[in-house]
C-alpha positions as MATLAB code, in Angstrom:
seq = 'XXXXXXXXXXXXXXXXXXXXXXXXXXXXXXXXXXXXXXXXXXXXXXXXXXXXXXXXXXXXXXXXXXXXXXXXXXXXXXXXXXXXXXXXXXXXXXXXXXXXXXXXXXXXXXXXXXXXXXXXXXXXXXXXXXXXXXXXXXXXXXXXXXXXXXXXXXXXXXXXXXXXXXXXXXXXXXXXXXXXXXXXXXXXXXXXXXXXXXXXXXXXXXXXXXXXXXXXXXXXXXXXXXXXXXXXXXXXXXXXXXXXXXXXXXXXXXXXXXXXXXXX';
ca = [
     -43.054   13.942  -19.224;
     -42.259   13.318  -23.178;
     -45.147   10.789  -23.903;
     -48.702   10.971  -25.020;
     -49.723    9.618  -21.445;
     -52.888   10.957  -20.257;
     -54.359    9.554  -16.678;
     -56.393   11.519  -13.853;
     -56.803    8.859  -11.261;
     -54.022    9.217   -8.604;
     -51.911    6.081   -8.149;
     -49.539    4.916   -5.589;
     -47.569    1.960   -6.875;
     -49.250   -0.120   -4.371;
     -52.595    0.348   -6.146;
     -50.598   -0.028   -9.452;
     -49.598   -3.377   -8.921;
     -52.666   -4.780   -7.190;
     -55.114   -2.594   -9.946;
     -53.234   -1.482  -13.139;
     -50.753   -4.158  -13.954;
     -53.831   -6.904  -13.847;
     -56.091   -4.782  -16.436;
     -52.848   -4.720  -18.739;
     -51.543   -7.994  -18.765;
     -53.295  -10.368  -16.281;
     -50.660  -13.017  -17.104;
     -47.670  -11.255  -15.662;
     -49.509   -9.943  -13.227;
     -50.282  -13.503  -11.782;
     -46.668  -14.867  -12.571;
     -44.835  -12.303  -10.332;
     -47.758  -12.224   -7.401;
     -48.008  -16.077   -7.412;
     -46.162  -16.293   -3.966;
     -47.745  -13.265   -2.745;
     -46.027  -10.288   -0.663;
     -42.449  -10.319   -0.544;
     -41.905  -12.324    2.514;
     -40.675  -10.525    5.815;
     -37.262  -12.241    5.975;
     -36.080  -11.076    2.744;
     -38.288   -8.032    1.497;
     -35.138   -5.484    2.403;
     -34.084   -3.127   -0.893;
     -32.025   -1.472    0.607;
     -28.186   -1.072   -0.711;
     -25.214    0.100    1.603;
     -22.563    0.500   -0.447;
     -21.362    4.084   -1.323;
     -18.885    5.721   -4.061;
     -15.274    7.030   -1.822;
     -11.882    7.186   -1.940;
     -10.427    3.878   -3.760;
      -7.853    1.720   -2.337;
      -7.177   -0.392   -5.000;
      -6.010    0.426   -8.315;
      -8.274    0.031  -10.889;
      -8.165   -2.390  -13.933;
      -8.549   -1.165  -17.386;
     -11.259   -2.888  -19.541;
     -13.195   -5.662  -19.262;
     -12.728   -7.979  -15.999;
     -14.905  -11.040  -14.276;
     -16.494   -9.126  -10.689;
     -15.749  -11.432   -7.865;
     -16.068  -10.800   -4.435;
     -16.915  -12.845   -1.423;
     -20.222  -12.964   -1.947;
     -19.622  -15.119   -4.776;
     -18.776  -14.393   -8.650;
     -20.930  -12.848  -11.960;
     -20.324  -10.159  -13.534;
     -17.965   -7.392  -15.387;
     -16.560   -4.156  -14.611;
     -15.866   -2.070  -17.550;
     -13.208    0.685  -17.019;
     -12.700    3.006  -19.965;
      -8.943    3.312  -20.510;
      -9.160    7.235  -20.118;
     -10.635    6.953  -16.780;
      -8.264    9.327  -14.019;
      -8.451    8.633  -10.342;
      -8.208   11.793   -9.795;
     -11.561   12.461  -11.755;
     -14.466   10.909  -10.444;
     -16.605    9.197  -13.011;
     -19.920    8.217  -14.156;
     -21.306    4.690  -13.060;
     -24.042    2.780  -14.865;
     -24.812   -0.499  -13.015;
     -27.013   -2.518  -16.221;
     -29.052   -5.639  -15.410;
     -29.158   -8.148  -18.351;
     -32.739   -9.787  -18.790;
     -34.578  -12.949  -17.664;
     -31.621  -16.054  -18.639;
     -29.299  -13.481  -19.746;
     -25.687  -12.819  -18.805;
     -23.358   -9.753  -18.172;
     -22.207   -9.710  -21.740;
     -25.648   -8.289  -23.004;
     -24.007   -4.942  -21.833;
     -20.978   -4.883  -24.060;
     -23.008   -2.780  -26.969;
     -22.332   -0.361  -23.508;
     -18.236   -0.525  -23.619;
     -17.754    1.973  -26.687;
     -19.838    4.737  -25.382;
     -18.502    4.163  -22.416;
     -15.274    4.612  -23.409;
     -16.271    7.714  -25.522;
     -17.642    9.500  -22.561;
     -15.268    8.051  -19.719;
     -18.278    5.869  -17.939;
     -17.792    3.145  -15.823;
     -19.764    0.024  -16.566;
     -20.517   -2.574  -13.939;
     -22.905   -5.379  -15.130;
     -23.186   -7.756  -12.515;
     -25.189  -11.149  -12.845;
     -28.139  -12.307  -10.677;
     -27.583  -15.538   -8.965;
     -30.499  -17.309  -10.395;
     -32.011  -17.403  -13.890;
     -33.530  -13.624  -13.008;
     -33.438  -11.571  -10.351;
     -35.068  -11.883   -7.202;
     -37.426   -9.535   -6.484;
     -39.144  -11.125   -9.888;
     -39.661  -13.783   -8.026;
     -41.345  -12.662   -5.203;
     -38.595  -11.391   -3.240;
     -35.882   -8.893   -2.589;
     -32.885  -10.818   -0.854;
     -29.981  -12.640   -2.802;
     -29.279  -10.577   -5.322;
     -29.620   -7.442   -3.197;
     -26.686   -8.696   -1.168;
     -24.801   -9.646   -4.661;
     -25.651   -6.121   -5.874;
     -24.293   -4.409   -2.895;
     -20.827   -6.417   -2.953;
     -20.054   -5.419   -6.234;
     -20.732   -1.785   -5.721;
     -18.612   -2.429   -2.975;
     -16.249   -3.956   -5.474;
     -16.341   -0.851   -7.737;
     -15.875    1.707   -5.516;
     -12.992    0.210   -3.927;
     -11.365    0.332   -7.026;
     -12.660    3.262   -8.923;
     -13.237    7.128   -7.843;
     -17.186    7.854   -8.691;
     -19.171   10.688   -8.908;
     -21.883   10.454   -6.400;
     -24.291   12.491   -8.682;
     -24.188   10.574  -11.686;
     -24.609    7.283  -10.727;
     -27.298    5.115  -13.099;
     -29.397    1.993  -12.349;
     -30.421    0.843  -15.749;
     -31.856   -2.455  -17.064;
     -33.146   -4.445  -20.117;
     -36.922   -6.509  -19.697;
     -36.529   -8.559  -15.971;
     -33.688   -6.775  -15.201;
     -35.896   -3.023  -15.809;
     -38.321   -4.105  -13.894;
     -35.902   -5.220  -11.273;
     -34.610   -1.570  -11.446;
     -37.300    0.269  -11.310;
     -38.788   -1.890   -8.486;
     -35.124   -1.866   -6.447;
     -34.299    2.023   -7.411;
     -36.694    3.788   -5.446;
     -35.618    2.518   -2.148;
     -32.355    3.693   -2.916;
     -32.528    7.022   -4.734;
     -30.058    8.377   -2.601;
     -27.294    6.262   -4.049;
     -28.856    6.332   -7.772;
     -29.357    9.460   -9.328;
     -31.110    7.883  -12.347;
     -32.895    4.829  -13.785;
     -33.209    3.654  -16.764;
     -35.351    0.650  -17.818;
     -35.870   -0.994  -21.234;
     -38.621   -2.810  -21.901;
     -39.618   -3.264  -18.267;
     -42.906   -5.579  -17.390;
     -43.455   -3.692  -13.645;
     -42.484   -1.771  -10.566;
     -42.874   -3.126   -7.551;
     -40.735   -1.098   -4.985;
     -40.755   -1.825   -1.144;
     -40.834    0.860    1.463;
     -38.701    2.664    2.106;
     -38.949    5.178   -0.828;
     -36.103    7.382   -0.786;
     -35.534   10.530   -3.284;
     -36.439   10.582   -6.865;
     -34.242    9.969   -9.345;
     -34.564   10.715  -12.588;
     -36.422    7.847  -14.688;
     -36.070    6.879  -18.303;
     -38.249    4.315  -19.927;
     -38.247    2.762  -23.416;
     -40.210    0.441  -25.426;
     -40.963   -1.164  -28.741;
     -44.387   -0.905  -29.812;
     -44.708   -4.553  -31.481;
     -43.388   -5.920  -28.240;
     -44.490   -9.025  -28.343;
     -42.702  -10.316  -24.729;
     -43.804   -7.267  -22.562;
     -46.820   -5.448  -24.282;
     -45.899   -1.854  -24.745;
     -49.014   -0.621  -22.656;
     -47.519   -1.638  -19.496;
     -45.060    0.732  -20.004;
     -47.161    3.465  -21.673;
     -50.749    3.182  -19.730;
     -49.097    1.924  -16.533;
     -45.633    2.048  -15.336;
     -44.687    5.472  -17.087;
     -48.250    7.333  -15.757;
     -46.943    5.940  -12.375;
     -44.139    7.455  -11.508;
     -45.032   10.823  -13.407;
     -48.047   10.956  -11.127;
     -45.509    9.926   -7.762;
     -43.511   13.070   -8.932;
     -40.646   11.491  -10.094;
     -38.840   13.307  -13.820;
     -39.688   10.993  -16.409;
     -38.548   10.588  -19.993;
     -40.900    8.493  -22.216;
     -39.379    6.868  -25.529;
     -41.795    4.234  -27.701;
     -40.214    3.243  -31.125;
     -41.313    0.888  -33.427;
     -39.990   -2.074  -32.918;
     -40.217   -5.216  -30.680;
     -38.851   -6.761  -27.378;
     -35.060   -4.912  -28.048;
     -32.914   -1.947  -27.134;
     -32.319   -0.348  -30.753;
     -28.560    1.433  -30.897;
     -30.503    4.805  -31.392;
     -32.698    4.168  -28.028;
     -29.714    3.508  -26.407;
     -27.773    6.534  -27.480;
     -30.594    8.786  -26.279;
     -30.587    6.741  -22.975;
     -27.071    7.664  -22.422;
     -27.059   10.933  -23.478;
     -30.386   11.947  -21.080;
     -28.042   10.291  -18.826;
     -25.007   12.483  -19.294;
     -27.166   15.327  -19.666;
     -29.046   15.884  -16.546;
     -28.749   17.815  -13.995;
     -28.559   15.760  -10.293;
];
C-alpha cells in the first residue's frame, strides 16, 4: 500500500464502523448510524446490470440519462469511441447536494484516453446508503448501467466505481458487494465504508485526501478507511496532498492513470 499507514489490530469493516470510525470522528459516526442497521427491506447492494453487446447506437458527448426508473444524470461518450472496441467505464458519484456536472473536469481525459463517463444522480440530496440504507438509488444505479451498456460496447475488466466525499463513501460502501462488475474504486475524500454482505472479489481501491480537510478529517481516510481494506486484502493506493475538502487536477490525473494502468 503507498501510505505511511501502520496498524496491527485485525479489522473487519464491521468492527470498523462500530469501533474505528467513532474514535475518529464521533460526529459522523452518529449522523450515518442514527437509524441504526440498514433495514431488512432495503439493505440489498447488489447491482445486476452487466457490460454486452449494444443494441442501440450510441450518442456522442454529453446527454441527460433517462430511463424508466426515472431521470439524473449524464453519459459522456468520447467522440473516438468504436463499437467495435470495447471501452473503459467510470461510473462517478457527485457529493452530498451535488449534481452530475461535478464530473465534467472528467470529459477531457476522457476523451484523451477513449473512457466512457456515466455520472448518474442520486434521487435524494445524497445517496442512500448515507442515510441508513441501500435501496433507491441502487435500483437508479442499476438502470443506468443498464442504460450504458445498451448503448455502448464495455470492457468488462476496466470498469471503475469512483466518487467525490458522500458519493466515495457511497462507493466504497456499495463496491464491495459488487466487485465482480467493478474492477476498481476510487474514492475522494470519502467519510466511511460501510458495505453489506455479500462481499464479492476485490477490486482494486484508490483513495485520496487533503490534509486540511476541514469537511471529512483526513484521518478517517488515513488511520481508518485506508488500514481497512489493506488489512481485508484488497490492492490499495494511498494519496494525501495538501490541501482541503477537493479533488486537485493533479490527484485526479493520477486517479485516472492508476486506473488505466492496472492490471484486472
Amino acid at each position: 500500500m503507498n501510505s505511511t499507514l501502520a496498524t496491527k489490530d485485525k479489522l473487519t469493516r464491521r468492527n470498523f464502523l462500530s469501533v474505528g470510525i467513532p474514535m475518529l470522528w464521533s460526529p459522523l459516526f452518529k449522523a450515518i448510524s442514527g437509524t441504526g442497521v440498514l433495514s431488512e427491506q432495503q439493505r440489498d447492494p447488489r447491482l445486476t446490470a452487466r457490460p454486452g453487446r449494444p443494441t442501440i447506437p450510441a450518442p456522442r458527448g454529453a446527454v441527460i440519462v433517462e430511463t424508466e426508473k426515472g431521470q439524473g444524470g449524464i453519459l459522456y461518450v468520447p467522440e473516438r469511441y468504436q463499437p467495435t472496441t470495447p471501452a473503459p467505464l467510470i461510473v462517478a458519484l457527485h457529493g452530498g447536494g451535488g449534481r452530475a456536472r461535478t464530473w465534467e473536469r472528467l470529459y477531457e481525459p476522457c476523451e484523451e484516453h477513449g473512457i466512457v463517463l456515466l455520472a448518474p444522480e442520486s434521487r435524494g440530496r445524497t445517496w442512500d446508503a448515507i442515510q441508513g440504507m441501500f435501496g433507491p438509488d441502487v435500483v437508479f444505479l442499476d438502470s443506468t448501467l443498464e442504460y450504458v451498456f445498451a448503448r455502448c460496447a464495455i470492457d468488462p475488466n476496466k470498469i471503475a466505481l469512483a466518487g467525490f466525499s458522500d458519493g466515495a463513501s457511497y462507493a466504497l460502501s456499495l463496491g464491495p458487494s459488487n466487485g465482480d462488475l467493478f474492477s476498481q474504486l476510487i474514492a475522494f475524500s470519502p467519510g466511511f465504508s460501510y458495505p453489506e454482505e455479500p462481499i464479492i472479489g476485490r477490486p482494486k481501491v484508490f483513495i485520496s485526501h487533503g490534509s486540511e480537510d476541514r469537511v471529512l478529517p483526513v484521518t478517517l481516510s488515513r488511520d481508518g478507511i485506508a488500514p481497512m481494506f489493506d488489512m481485508d486484502g484488497y490492492t490499495i493506493r494511498y494519496e494525501e496532498f495538501t490541501g482541503g475538502h477537493e479533488m486537485p487536477p493533479e490527484v485526479v490525473t493520477k486517479a485516472l492513470d492508476w486506473f488505466l494502468e492496472s492490471e484486472p
